[in-house]
N, C-alpha and C positions, 0 to 999 in steps of 0.2 A: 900310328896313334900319337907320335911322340911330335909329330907338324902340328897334332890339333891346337886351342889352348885349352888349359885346366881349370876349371872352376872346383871354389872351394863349393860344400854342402851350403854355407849359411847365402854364399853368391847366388847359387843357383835358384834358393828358395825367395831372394830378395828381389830377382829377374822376374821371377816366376810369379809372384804379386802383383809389381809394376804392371806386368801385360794383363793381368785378370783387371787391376781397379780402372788401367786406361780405359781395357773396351768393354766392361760392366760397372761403368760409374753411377748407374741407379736401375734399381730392377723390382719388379713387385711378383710375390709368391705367396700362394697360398698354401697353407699346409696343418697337420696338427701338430700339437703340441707333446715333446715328452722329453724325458728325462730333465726336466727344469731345475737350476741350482740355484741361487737367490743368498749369494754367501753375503759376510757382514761387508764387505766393501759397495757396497750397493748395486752393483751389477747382476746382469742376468744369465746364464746361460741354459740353452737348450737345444735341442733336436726338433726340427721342423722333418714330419716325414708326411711321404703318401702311400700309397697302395707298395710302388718299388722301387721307391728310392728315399734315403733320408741326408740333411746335411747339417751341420752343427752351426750354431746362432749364433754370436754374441750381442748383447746391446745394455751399453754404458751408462753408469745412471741417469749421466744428465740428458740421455734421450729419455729411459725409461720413465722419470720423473713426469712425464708430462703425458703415458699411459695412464685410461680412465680407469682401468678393471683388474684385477691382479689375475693375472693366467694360472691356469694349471694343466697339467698332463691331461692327455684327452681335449682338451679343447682346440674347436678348428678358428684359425685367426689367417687374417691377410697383412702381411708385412711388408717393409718398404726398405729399402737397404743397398749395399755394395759391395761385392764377390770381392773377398781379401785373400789373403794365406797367411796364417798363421808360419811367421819363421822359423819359431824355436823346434817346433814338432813337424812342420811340414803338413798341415792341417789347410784342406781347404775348408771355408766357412766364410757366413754371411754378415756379415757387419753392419744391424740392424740399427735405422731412422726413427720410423714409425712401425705401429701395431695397431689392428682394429679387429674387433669379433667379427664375426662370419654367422650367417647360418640363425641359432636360435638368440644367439648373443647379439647382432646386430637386430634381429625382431625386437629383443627385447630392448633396445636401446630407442628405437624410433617407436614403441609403445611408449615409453616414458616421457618423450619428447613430447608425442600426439594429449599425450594426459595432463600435463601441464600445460601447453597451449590452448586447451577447452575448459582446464580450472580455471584460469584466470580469466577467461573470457564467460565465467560465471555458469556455465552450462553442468555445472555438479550443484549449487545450487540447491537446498530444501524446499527454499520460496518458489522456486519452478517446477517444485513435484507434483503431480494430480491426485487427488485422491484415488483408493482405488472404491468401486463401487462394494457396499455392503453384501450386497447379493445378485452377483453380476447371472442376468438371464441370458447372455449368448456371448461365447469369448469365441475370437481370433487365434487362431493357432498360426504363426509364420514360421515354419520349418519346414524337413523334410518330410515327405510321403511316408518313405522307407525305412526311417532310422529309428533308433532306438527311442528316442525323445517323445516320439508323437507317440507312441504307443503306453507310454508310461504317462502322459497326461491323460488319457484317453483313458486307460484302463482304470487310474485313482478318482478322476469327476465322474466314473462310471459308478465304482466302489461308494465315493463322498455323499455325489448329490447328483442322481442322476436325471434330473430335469433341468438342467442346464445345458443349453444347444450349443453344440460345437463346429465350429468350419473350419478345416483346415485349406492355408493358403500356401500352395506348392512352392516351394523355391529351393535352389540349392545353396548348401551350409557350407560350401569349400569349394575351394575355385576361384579361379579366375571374376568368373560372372557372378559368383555367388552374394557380392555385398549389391550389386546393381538388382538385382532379384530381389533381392527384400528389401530395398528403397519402395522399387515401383509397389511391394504387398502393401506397405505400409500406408502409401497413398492411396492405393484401390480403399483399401481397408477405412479409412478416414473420409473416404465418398460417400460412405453409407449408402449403398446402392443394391436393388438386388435384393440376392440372400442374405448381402453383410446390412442392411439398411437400420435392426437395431442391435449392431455390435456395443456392447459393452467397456469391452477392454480386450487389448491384444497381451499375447506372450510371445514372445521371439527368442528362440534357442534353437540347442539342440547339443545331443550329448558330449562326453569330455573325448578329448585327445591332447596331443600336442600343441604347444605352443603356433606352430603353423599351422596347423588344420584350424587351430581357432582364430587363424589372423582373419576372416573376413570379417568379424567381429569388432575388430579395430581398425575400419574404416571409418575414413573421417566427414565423410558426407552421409555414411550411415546414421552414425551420432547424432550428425545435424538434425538428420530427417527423424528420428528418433526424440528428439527436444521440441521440435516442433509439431506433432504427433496431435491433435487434439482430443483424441483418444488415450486413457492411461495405457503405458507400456509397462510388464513386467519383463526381463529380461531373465532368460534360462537358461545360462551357455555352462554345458560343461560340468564337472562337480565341481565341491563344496569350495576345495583349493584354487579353482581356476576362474581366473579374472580379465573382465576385456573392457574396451573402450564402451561398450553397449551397458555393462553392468554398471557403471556410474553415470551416463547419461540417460539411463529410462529411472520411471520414476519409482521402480522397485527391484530389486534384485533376488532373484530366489538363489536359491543356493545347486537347485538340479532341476530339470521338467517338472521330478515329481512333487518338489517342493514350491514352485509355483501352483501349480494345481492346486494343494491344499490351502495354499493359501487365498486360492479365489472361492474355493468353493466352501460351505461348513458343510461339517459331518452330519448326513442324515441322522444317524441313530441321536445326537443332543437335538435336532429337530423333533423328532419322534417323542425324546425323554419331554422337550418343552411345550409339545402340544397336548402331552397327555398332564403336565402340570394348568397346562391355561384351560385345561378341558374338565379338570378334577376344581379351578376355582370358576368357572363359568358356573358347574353344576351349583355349587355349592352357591353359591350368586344368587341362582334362580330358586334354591329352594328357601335361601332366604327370603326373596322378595315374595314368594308365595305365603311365608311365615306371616310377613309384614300383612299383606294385602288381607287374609284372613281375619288379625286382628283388627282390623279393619272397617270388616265387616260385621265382626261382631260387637264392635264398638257401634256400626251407625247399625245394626238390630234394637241394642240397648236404647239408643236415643228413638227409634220409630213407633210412636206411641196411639190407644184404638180412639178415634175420633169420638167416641161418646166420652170415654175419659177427658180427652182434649176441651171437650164442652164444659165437663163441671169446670175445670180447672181458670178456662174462662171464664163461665156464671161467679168462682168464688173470686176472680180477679176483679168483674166487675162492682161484688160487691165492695168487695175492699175498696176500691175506686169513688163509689159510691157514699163509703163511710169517710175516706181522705177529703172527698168534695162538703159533706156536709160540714167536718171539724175547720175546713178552711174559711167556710161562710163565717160562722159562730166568731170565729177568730176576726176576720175582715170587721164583721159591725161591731165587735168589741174597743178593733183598733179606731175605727169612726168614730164612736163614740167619746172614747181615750185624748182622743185630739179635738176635737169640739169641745170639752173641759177646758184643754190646755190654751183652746181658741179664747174662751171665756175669762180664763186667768191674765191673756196676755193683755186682753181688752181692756181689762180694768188697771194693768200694772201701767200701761198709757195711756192713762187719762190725762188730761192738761193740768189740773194741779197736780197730778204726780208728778210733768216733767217738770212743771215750773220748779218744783221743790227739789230734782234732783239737780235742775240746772244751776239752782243760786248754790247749792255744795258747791259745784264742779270748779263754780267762777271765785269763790271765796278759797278755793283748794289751789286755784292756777293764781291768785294773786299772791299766795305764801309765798307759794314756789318760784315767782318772779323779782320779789324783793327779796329772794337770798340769793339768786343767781344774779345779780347785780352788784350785794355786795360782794361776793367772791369776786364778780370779774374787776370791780375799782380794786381790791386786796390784789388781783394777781398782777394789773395795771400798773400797781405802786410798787410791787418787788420787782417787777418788770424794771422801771425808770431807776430805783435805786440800784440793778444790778449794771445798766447802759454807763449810769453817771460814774461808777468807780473804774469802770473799765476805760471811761475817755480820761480821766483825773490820771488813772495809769498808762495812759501812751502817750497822753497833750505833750506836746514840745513843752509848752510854757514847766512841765513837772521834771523835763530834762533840763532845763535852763537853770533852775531853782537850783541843780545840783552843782554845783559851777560850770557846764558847758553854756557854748555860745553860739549863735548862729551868724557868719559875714555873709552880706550880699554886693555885687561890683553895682556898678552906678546906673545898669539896665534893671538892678534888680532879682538878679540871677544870682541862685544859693551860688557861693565861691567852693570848687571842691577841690579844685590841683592850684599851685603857688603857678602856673606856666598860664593861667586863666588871665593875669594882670602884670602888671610892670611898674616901674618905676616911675610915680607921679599919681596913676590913678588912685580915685579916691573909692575907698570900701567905707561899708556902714554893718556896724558889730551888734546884732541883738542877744540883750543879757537879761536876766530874770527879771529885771525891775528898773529896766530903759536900755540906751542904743546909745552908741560912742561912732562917732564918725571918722575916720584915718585918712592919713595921704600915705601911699605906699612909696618906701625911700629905695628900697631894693629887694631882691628875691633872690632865693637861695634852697638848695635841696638838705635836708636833714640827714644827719647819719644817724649809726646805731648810737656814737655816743651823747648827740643831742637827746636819741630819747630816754637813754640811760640817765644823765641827769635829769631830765624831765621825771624820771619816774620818783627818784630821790629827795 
């Protein structure tokens, strides 16, 4: 032993890493989750095991940092990593890269993914919802034959309202094949053909489970077909808590089978309570209108009177008639008479010397009347003229002149208004109140303020 060489402990485990990270320099393992520590340094450690075998983790923040989901014990995850040894202790363990969920964790991650890429491309949408029908006469069942779903629709629209026709359209709810199944129902179903030819409206479901059982349900060409649907779709996957890509792209959601049921169908027995109220105001309707129609009758009774009665009632209308006619005569040759008088008055009111006599008034009345409107108008003529004459005495130049201004005109005869009009030599002519001076101009010159300063003085 004493030829061999001696390796210290910390050697041996320092060798013993080298050869694990050379020939396991990245390795991926799935396993579950336990014993997790999460101390304040921000690292993580745990135990990845399986069925029979377990090995210890570690992974450093600044990998984990960049983990979507926080782990816990029990959870199955696939990891990415490099086979190390712990030196101090001699610990083999895995010296984790990456993490990713496995199993219901990763379903659930590419649901989330799938639901966002169909929100945004609008397919949740209200504006794209169908109405559902009021009192829908034949619903679509797209489920299974066997399962619990169909039976629980079936048996509440039996209970609800059972004159509403049902079909069910076979397909299966898990599987593989299962989303391809209820595309093609969906289609048959929207042919209208057949038995389905006045479908109503479909429900597509079927009862709860897991997370994976209900994955055929978030299928993304189901959706599609499901949005595109011309037919309203109620969607019925599952209870009240579970939620699929189908329960936001159809255009109603129930909460289980049996709660789309109820909601398509109404309750017999409020049918029943409201035909016996519309049956209690029919009556009541008609015995009015019988009320109505009777007094009616006994009203046109009162008015149907016995034709001999009928006769007097005429004979004394015609006398009356008779008496109106004679009182009208008496009146008529009264009024003739009345005006043949007034005939006679007017005859004589125009006679010729009656007009001649009113004519010489008329012309002795219009000659008054004409010598005073002459003299007013020569009166208003002459306040007229004296009020023209003060008013040109007040603007005449000659009444500005009188005040000591003057008027210069140059040698064309053009009023002078700027000294820059004439020059030295030309001759101006000066009009003054009571004659004109004639000038030779010697020079010209611009005034200041103090020229007119003593001008003013």
């Amino acid at each position: 032993m004493n030829s061999e060489p001696v390796l210290s402990v910390s050697e041996l485990n320092r060798e013993a890493r080298y050869l694990l990270e050379d020939n396991f320099p990245s390795v991926l393992v799935e396993g579950e989750i336990s014993n997790i520590a999460m101390p304040a340094s921000g690292h993580w450690y745990l135990t990845l095991k399986d069925n029979s075998a377990q090995i210890r983790c570690a992974m450093f923040r600044n990998r984990n940092m960049r983990v979507r989901f926080r782990p816990t014990d029990g959870m199955q995850v696939l990891v990415k990593g490099k086979i190390s040894l712990y030196e101090g202790r001699g610990d083999f363990q895995l010296i984790l890269d990456q993490m990713e969920e496995r199993g219901d964790g990763a379903l659930l991650r590419a649901f989330e993914q799938l639901k966002e890429k169909l929100f945004r491309e609008g397919l949740f949408d209200d504006a794209l919802k169908k109405p559902l029908p009021d009192l829908p006469q034949h619903i679509g069942v797209i489920t299974s034959p066997t399962g619990a779903a169909v039976k629980d629709i079936i048996s509440t629209l039996k209970r609800r309202f059972p004159e509403i026709n049902i079909t069910i359209i076979p397909v299966s709810v898990q599987g593989k094949t299962a989303a391809t199944e209820m595309i093609k129902a969906i289609i048959l179903a929207n042919k209208k053909q057949g038995c389905l030819a006045d479908l109503n409206v479909l429900v597509i479901g079927r009862g709860g489970g897991s997370l994976e059982d209900l994955w055929s349900f978030n299928d993304e060409e189901l959706a599609r077909c499901i949005a595109d649907s011309q037919l309203p779709v109620v969607s019925a996957v599952g209870h009240e808590v579970d939620f699929t890509i189908a329960d936001f792209v159809a255009d109603v959601r129930a909460a289980t089978p049996t709660a789309a049921a109820e909601i398509l169908s109404p309750d017999q027995e409020e049918f029943k309570l409201m035909f016996d109220a519309y049956s209690r105001q029919l009556a009541a309707s008609i015995i009015d209108a019988i009320k109505q129609k009777r007094q009616t009758l006994l009203w046109l009774r009162k008015q149907l009177k016995h034709p001999g009665r009928k006769l007097q009632e005429q004979s004394q209308r015609l006398d009356e008639t008779e008496a109106r006619l004679r009182r009208a005569y008496k009146n008529n040759l009264n009024g003739m008479k009345h005006n043949l008088s007034q005939l006679h008055f007017s005859i004589r009111s125009h006679s010729p010397q009656q007009l001649v006599k009113q004519y010489r008034q008329q012309n002795a009345h219009l000659a008054d009347r004409l010598v005073k409107a002459v003299q007013q108008f020569v009166y208003y003529k002459k306040s007229k003229l004296a009020e023209h004459t003060h008013a040109l005495n007040t603007i005449s130049p000659l009444n500005t002149l009188s005040r000591g201004y003057s008027i210069t005109y140059t040698e064309d005869n053009q009023v002078l208004s700027s000294y820059q009009s004439v020059k030295a030599g030309d001759t101006i002519r000066t009009r003054l109140f009571n004659g004109e001076i004639t000038s030779t101009v010697k020079n010209t010159e611009t005034p200041t303020q103090a020229d007119f300063s003593e001008s003013d003085e």
